[in-house]
C-alpha positions in Angstrom: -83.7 39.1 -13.7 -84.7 42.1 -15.1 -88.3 41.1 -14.7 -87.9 41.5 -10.8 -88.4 45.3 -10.4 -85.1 46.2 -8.6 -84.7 49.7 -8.5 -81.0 51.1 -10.5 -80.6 47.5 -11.5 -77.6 47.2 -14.2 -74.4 44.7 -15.1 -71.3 45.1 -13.4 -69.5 42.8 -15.7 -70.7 39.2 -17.5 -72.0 37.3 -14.8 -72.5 40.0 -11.7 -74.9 42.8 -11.1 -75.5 45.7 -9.0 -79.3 47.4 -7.7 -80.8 48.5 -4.7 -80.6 46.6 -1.3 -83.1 44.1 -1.0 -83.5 43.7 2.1 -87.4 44.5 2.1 -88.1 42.2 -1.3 -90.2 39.0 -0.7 -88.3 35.5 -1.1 -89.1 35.1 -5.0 -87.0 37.2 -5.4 -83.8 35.7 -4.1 -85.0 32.6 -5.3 -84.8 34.3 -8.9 -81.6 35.6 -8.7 -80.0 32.1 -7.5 -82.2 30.4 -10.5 -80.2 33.2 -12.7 -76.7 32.2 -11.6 -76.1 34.6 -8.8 -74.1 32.8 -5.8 -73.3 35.9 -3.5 -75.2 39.0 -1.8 -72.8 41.6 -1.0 -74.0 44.3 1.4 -71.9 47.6 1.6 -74.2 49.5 4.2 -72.3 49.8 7.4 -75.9 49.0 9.3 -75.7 45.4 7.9 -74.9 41.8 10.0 -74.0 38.3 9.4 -77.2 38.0 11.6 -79.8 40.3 10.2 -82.7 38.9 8.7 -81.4 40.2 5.4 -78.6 37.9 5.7 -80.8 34.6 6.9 -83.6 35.6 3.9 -80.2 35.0 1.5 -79.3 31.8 3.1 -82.9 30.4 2.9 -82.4 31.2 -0.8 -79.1 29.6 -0.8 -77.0 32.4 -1.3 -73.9 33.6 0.2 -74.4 37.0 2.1 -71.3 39.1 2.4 -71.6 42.5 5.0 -68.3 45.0 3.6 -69.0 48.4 5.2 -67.9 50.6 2.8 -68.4 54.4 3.2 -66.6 57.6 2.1 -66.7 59.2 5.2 -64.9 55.9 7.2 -61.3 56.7 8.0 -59.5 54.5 5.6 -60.6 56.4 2.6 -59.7 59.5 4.3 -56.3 61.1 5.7 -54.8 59.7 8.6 -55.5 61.4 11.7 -58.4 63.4 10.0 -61.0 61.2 11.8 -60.1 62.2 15.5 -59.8 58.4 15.8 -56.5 57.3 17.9 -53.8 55.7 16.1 -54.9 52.3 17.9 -59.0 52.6 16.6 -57.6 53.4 13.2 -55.2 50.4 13.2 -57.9 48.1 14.5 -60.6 49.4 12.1 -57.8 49.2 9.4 -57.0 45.2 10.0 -60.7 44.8 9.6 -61.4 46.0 6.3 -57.9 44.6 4.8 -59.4 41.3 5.8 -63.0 42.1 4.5 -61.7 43.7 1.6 -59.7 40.8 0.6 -62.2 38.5 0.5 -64.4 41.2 -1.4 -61.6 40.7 -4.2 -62.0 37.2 -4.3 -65.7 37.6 -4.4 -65.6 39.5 -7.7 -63.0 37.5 -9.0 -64.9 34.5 -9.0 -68.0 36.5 -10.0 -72.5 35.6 -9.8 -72.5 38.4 -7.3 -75.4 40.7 -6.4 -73.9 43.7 -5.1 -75.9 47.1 -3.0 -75.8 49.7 -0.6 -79.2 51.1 0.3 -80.5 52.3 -3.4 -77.2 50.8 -5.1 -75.7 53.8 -6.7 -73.1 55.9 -4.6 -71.0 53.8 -2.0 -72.0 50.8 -4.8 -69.8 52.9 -7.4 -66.9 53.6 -5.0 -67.3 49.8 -3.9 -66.8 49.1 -8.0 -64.3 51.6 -8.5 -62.3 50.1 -5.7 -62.5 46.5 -7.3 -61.4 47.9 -10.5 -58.8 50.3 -9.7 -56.9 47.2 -6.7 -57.7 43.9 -7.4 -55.0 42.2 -8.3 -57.0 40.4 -10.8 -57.8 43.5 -13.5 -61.4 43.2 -14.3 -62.2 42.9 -17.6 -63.8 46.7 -18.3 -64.0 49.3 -16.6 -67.1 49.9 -14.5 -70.0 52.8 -15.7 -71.2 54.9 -12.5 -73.8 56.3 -11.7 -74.1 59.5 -13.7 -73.5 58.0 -17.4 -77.2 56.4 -15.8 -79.2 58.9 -14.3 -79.4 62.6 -15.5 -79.4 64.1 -12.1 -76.5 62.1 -10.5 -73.4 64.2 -10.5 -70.0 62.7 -12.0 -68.3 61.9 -8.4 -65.4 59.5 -10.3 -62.5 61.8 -9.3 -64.2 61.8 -5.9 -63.9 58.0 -6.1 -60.1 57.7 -7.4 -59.6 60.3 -4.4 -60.6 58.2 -1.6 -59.1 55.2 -3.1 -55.5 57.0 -3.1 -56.2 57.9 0.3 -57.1 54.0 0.6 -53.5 53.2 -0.5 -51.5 55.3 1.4 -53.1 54.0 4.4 -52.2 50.0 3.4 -48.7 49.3 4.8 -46.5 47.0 3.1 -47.9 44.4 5.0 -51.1 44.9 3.9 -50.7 45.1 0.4 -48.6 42.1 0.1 -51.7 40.3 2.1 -54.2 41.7 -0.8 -51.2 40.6 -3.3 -51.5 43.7 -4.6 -48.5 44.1 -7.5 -45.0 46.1 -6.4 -45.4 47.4 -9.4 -48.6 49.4 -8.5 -47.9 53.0 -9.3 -48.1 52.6 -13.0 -50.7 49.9 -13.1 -52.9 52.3 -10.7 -52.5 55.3 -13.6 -53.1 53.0 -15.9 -57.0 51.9 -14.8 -57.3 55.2 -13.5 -57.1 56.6 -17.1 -59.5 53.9 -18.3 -61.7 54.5 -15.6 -62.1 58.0 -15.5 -62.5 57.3 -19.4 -65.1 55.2 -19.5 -67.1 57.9 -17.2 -66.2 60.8 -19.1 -69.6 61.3 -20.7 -73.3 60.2 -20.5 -74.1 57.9 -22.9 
């Protein structure tokens, strides 16, 4: 795979990996990555569809193609009420990701994903970060971002953690039953937070 020339291509874990979108590379290159083991195409950029011809290239490759809008800036990483949404657009929006998010779990649990926003570095991180510090199912290590990368990316992991605490507190009981998230979760959560913010303490 590494012969295919995707920009901030790197592992997530032993059978997924992570790059730019590839939305503008020719079929070859699909092809490649389901003669390498890759099942799924994951699309975090809120701008993607089911029915974009991203998503039909992936089919005519036989791969999966999965659209979870993920964002910073979308109310459920962020306070409640701090997104002049009403209550009702929030709680709509809300049942929306649960549902997309819970099949994003089960996604990486299974693994032979592809995953990307536009250039695959920043709502790709808090996308991994998210997997790592909620699913149910711990994955095996901790994800690198960005910055232990690139020498000009700035070390947003707190930034991360942050909007994945704001994540939780907007889950009801409900929810996190749904995404079988553990009762338990306040000291598994410090736990991977430790290991995650360790494993992105420093450039390597």
């Amino acid at each position: 795979m590494k012969q295919l020339d995707i920009k901030n291509f790197r592992l997530v874990d032993s059978s997924s990996v992570r790059g730019q979108c590839l939305n503008q590379k020719p079929k070859y290159v699909f092809d490649e990555l389901r003669e390498s083991g890759i099942e799924t195409i994951i699309d975090f950029r809120t701008e993607g569809s089911t029915e974009s011809k991203y998503a039909r290239k992936c089919r005519a490759s036989g791969l999966e193609y999965f659209n979870f809008k993920i964002k910073e800036s979308m109310p459920i990483f962020n306070s409640m009420g701090s997104s002049g949404q009403s209550f009702e657009e929030f709680r709509t929006s809300r049942e929306v990701f649960v549902k997309d998010l819970d099949k994003f779990f089960k996604l990486m649990e299974r693994g032979r994903v592809y995953m990307a926003c536009l250039l695959g570095l920043h709502r790709t991180d808090l996308a991994v970060s998210l997997n790592y510090l909620l699913n149910p199912k711990e994955p095996q290590t901790p994800p690198s971002l960005s910055h232990i990368f690139y020498k000009n990316e700035e070390n947003l992991t707190n930034k991360r953690i942050g909007a994945v605490k704001n994540l939780v507190k907007n889950l009801t009981a409900e929810h996190k039953e749904f995404l079988e998230i553990p009762k338990e979760l306040g000291s598994i959560f410090s736990e991977r937070i430790a290991k995650l913010r360790m494993m992105n303490l420093v450039k390597v």
